[in-house]
N, C-alpha and C positions, 0 to 999 in steps of 0.2 A: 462537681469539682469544688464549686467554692462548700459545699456544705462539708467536702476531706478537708479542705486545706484555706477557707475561706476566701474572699472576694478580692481579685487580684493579688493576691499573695504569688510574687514571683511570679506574674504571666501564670497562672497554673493553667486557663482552661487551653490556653495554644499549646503551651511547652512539657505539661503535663501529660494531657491528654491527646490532640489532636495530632503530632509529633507522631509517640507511640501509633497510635490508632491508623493512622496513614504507611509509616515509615516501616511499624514493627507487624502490625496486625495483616493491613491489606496488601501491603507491598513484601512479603517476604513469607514465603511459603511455611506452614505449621510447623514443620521440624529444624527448623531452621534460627525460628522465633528467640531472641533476646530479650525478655522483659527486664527492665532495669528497676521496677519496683511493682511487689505483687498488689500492693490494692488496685493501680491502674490496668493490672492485668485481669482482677478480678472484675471491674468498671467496664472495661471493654470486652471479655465475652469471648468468646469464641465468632470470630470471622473469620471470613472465606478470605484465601490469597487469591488476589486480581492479577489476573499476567499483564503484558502488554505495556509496563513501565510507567502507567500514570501516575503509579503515587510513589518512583523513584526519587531521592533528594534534588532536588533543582541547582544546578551551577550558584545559584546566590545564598542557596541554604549551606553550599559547602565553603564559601568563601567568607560567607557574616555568620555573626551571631545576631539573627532575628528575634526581635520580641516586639508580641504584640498585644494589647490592654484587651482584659475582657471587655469593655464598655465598648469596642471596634466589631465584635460577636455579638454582640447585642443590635447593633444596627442592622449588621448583614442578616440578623435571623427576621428580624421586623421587617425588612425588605423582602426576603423568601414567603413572608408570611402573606405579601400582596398576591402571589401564585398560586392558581389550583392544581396542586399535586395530583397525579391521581396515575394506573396502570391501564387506562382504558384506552388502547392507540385510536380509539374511531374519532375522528375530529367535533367538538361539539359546538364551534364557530367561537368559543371566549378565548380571548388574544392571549390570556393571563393562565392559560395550562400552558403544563409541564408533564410529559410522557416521556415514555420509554425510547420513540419513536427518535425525539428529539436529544434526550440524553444521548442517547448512540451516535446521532450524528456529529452531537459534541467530542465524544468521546473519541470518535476516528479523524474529525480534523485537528485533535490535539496532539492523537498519537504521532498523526503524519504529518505534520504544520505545513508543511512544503510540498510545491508539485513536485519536486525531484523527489523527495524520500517518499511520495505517493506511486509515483512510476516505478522507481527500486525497488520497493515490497509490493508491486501491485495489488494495494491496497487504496481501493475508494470506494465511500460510501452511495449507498441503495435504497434507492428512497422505497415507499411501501406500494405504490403502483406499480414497481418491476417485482419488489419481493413476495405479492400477493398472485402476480398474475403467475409466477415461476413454481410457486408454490401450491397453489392451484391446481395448475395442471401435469405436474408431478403426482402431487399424492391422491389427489382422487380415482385416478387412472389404476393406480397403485392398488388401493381400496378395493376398486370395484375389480380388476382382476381378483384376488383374494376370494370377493364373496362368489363371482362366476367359479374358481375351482374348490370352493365348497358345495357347490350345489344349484346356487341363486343362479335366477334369471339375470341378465344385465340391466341395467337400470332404463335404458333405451326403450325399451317394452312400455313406456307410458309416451312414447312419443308419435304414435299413429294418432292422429285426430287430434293431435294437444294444440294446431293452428298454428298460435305464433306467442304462444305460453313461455317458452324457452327460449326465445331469441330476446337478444340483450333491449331493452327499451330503446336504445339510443337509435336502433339500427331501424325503427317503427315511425320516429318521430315524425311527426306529421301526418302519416300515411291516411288517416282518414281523410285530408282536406285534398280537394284537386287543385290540381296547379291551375295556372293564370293560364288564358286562350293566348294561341300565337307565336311567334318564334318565340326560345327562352335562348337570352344568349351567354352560351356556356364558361365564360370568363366574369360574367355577370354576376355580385353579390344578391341575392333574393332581399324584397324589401321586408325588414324584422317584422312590419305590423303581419307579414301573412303567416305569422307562427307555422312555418314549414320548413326552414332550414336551422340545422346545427349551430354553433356558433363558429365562424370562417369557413362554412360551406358555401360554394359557387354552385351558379346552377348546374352544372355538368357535373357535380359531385354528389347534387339531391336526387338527379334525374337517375344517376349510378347505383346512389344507395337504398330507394326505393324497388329499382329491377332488382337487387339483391334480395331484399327483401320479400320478394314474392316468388324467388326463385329456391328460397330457405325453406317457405311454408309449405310451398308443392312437396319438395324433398322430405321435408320430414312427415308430412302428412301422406306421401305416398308410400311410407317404409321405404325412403331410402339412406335413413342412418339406420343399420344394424348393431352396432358396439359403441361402448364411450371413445374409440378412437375416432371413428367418424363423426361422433357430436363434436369431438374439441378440433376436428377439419374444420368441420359447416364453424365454429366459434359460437357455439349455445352455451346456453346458461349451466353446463353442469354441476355448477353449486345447489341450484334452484330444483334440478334435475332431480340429485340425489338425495335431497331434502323430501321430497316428493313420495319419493321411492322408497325412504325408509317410515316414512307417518304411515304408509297404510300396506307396511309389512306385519307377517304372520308370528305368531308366539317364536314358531321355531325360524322363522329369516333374523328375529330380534336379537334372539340366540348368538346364532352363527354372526350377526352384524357384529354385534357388542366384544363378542374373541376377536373378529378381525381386528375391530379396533384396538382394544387394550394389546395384543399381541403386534401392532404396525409400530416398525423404529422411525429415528429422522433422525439422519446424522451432517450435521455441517459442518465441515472439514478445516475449513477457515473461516470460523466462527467469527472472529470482531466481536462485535458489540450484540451479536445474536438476532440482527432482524431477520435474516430468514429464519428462526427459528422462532419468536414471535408471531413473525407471517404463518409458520406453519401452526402455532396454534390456533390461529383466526381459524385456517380450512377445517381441522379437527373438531373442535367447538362446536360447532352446529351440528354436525355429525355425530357427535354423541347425545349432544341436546336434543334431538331428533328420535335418536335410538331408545333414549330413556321416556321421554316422555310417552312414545307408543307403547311401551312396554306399562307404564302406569294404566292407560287405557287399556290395554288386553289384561292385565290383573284386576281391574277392576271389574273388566266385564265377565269372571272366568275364562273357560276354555278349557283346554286339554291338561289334564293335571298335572302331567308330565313338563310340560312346556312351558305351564304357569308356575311351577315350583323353580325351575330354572330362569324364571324372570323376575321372581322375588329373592332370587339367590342373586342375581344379578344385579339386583335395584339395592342389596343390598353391601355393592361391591363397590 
């Protein structure tokens, strides 16, 4: 901006640019669009309209004539600049990201500032422990139906003798060490040095979650999950499962894998801010990472010409 119209000339980068860019661009759908002058339309590009009223004029934008000094944009970007940006939702423990995760959350307590306008639109936000697990167990079920009426085996076929490979870590903790001799009294917190209980597990909880746990591994070691509906009963690892299941599939399971996937929708109805739909790329992700990568190991090792030409057709999709 200042290089159109130089350096604070009339406020240019708020009144200029940022104005339009909010008011005309993101806030007001393509055919609809007003540009009041084409080089800032040429400046700003083609963006996407944002629904959901966030970059509507604000009661004080209609009331005043706002201006504000480039030198005030200068500070605010040198203070963004203290933040690590980045699209990667997996937390990396530095206090100073900024994700998608949490933009969204911004973005739904804006839209709905209030508990009442939150209850009216039954709209609240979802943090990624319910979006992951929801997500989860939705579409991989989904999946593997798919590849079962293609042909495939169910992914469960690697769960006879797999022990306790599949069951979630947490639900193990400790299991190697025995408990103390004697009564254990069941309202009783375990003392932390015997690294055997969770964290706010009582003993009657560790005592619970251990017979669980040996009641999983008979079950799954004796075939008694037959389908992914039964894993996601018992509460197994079906990410881990299907991860499993697809590394040491055939030229032609790779095949039929890689259509399932590219051919599977996900559709969120009440979209918001899009974490499930984020969340559902987490589940998808691996699953194709999975897929491809086998598929490089069986073209590298040859195989059936057929199957390998459709995996280099693939690898190259």
């Amino acid at each position: 901006m200042r290089e159109h119209f130089g350096p604070d000339k009339f406020y240019s980068y708020f009144r200029k640019f940022l104005l339009p860019l909010f008011h005309v661009g993101l806030g007001s759908p393509s055919q609809e669009r007003a540009w009041s002058n084409p080089v800032i339309e040429q400046i700003i590009g083609q963006v996407p309209y944002v629904d959901g009223g966030i970059f509507e004029r604000h009661d004080l934008e209609r009331d005043y004539e706002i201006d504000i000094p480039d030198g005030a944009f200068e500070e605010i970007f040198d203070f963004f600049d203290q933040w690590r940006w980045h699209l990667d939702e997996r937390p990396s423990g530095d206090h100073k990201e900024i994700n998608p995760d949490i933009l969204g959350f911004i973005f739904e307590q804006y839209v709905n500032y209030t508990e009442k306008g939150r209850k009216e639109k039954g709209a609240y936000y979802t943090k990624p422990d319910v979006t992951g697990y929801m997500s989860t167990y939705t579409i991989i079920p989904a999946v593997v139906d798919r590849l079962v009426a293609a042909g495939l085996d169910d992914p469960t076929v690697l769960l006879p003798n797999s022990k306790d490979r599949y069951l979630h870590d947490s639900l193990g903790y400790g299991i190697a060490k025995e408990l103390p001799d004697g009564e254990l009294p069941p309202s009783d917190y375990p003392d932390p040095e015997l690294d055997i209980a969770l964290p706010g597990e009582r003993w009657c909880d560790v005592t619970h979650r251990r017979g669980r746990y040996r009641e999983l591994v008979e079950l799954v070691g004796g075939g008694g999950v037959k389908n992914i509906d039964d894993a996601i009963t018992a509460n197994l690892d079906i990410v881990g499962l299907m991860e499993d299941y697809l590394s040491v599939a055939s030229a032609d399971e790779c095949v039929v894998a890689f259509d399932v996937l590219r051919s599977l929708t996900v559709c969120d109805p009440t979209c918001g801010s899009g974490a499930f739909l984020l969340a559902a790329l987490d589940v998808l992700e691996p699953l194709y990472t999975a897929v491809c990568d086998r598929a490089e190991e069986l073209v590298a090792a040859g195989g059936p010409d057929g199957a390998v030409n459709e995996l280099k057709a693939t690898q190259q999709n």
